[in-house]
C-alpha positions as CSV (number, residue, x, y, z in Angstrom):
1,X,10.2,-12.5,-7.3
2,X,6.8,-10.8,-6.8
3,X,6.3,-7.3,-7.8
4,X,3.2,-6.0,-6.0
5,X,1.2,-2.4,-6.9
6,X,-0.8,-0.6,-4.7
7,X,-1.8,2.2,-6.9
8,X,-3.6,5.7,-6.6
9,X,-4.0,8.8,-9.5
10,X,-1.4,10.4,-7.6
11,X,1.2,8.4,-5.7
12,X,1.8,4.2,-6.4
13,X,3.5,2.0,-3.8
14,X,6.1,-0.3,-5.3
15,X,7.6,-3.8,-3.5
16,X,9.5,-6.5,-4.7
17,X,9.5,-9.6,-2.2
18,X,10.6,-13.2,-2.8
19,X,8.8,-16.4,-3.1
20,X,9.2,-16.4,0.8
21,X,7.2,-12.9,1.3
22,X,11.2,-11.2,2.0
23,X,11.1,-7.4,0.9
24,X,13.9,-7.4,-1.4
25,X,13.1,-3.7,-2.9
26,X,10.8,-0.9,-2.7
27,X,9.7,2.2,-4.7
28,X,7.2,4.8,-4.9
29,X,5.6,6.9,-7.8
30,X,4.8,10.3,-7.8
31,X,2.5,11.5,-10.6
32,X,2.9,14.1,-12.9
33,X,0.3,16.4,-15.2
34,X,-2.1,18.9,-14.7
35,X,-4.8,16.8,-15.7
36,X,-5.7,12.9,-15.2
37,X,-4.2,11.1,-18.8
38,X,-1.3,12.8,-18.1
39,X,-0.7,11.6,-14.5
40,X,-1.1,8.5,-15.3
41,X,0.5,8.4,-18.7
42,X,3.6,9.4,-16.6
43,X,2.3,6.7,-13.6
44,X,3.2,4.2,-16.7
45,X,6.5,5.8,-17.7
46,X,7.9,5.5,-14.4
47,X,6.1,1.8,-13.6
48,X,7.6,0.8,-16.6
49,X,11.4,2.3,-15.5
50,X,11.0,0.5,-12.3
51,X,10.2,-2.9,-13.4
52,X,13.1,-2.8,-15.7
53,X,15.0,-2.4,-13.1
54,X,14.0,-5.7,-11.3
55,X,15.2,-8.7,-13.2
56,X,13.5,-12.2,-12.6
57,X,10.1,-10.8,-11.5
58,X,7.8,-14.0,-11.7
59,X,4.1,-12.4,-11.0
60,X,3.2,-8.7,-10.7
61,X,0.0,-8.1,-7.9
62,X,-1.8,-5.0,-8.0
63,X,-4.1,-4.6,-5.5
64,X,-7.6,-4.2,-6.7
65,X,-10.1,-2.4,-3.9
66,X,-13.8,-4.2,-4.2
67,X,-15.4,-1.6,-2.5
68,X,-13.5,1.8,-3.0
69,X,-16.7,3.9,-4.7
70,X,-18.4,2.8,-1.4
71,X,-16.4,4.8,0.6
72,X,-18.2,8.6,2.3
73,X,-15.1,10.2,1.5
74,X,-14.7,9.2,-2.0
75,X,-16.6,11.2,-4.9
76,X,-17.4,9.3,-7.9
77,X,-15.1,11.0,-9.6
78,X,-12.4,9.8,-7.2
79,X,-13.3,6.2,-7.7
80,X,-13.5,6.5,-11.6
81,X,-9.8,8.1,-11.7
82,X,-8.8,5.3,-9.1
83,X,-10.3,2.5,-11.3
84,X,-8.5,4.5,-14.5
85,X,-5.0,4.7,-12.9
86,X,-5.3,1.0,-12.1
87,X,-6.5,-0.4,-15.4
88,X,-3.6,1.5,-17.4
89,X,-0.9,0.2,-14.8
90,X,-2.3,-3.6,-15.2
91,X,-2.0,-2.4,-19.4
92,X,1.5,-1.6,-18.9
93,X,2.6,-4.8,-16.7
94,X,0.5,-6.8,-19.5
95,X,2.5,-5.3,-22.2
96,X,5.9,-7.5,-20.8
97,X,4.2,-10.7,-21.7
98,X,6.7,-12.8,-19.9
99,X,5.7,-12.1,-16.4
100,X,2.1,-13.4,-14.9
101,X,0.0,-9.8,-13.6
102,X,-3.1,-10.4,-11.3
103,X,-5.2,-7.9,-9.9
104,X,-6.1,-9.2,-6.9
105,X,-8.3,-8.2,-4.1
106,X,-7.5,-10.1,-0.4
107,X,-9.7,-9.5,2.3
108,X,-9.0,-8.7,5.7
109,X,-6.6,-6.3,5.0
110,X,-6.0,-3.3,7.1
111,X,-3.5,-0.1,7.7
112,X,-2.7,-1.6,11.3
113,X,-2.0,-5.2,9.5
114,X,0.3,-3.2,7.0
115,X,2.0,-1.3,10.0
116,X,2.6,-4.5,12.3
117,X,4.4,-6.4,9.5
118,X,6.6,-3.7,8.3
119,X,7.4,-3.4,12.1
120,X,7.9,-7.1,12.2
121,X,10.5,-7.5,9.4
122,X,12.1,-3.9,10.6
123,X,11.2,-1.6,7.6
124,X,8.2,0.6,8.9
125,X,10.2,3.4,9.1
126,X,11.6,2.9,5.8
127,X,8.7,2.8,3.8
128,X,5.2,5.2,3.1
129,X,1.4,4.3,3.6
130,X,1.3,3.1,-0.3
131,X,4.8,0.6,0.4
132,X,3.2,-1.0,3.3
133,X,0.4,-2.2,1.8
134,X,2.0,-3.3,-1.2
135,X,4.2,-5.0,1.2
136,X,1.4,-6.4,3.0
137,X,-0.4,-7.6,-0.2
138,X,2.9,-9.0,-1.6
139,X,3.7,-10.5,2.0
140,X,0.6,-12.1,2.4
141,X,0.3,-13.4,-1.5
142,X,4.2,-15.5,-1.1
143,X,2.9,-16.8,2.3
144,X,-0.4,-18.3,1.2
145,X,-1.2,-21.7,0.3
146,X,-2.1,-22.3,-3.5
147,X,-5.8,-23.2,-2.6
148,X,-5.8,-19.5,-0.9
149,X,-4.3,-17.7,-3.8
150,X,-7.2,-19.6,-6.1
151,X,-9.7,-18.6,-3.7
152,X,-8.9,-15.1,-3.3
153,X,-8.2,-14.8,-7.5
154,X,-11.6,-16.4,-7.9
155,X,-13.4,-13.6,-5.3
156,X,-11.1,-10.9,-7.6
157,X,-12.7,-11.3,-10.6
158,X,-14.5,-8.5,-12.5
């Protein structure tokens, strides 16, 4: 099973899919704190809750966003939180040891793409903005040949 993260300061997108891209579970985080180490120090308390939930995870994705402090809309600021909320999440999935984490960037990826798939396997109205695309990024992952996955771990890196 693939756990796949599609993480914010304030709300985190949780799916679980099998090998064959199948959404077997979803979840979503909602931060708590008044300032940013508390939001995501509870971020991790409930990440951590959820994945011991799911038994036989294999590989935990979580979507890493190349280009986010290029954005108009987004501050600095914003993109340093962002970046912050992401690299304690990827501390706490490290911390199980057993199970393979990634951050992993794939390109071509789009809010419409998200949409159409969740339509397509009947769950768009089940899920929020943050579940689709970790459904789309857990989706596409299972589906993709090996030489993909290399290439788009390869492009991922820091």
């Amino acid at each position: 099973m693939i756990l796949a993260i599609d993480p914010s300061i304030n709300h985190v997108g949780l799916v679980v899919v099998n090998q064959s891209g199948d959404l077997l579970r979803s979840g979503r985080l909602k931060s708590k704190g008044e300032n940013s180490p508390q939001k995501i120090r509870n971020l991790c308390d409930q990440l951590n809750e959820f994945i011991e939930d799911c038994k036989g995870l294999e590989e935990i994705l979580i979507e890493h966003t190349r280009y986010f402090a290029r954005n108009k809309n987004q501050s600095h600021a914003s993109a340093q939180k962002l970046n912050l909320a992401k690299g304690a999440l990827y501390g706490t999935c490290l911390a199980l040891k057993a199970v393979e984490v990634r951050m992993i960037w794939i390109p071509g990826f789009d809010k419409a793409q998200a949409g159409l798939l969740a339509r397509s396997l009947g769950v768009a109205d089940k899920l929020n903005q943050h579940e689709l695309d970790a459904l789309w990024l857990a989706h596409t992952w299972a589906r993709a040949p090996m030489p993909l996955r290399e290439h788009w771990l390869e492009s991922s890196q820091f």
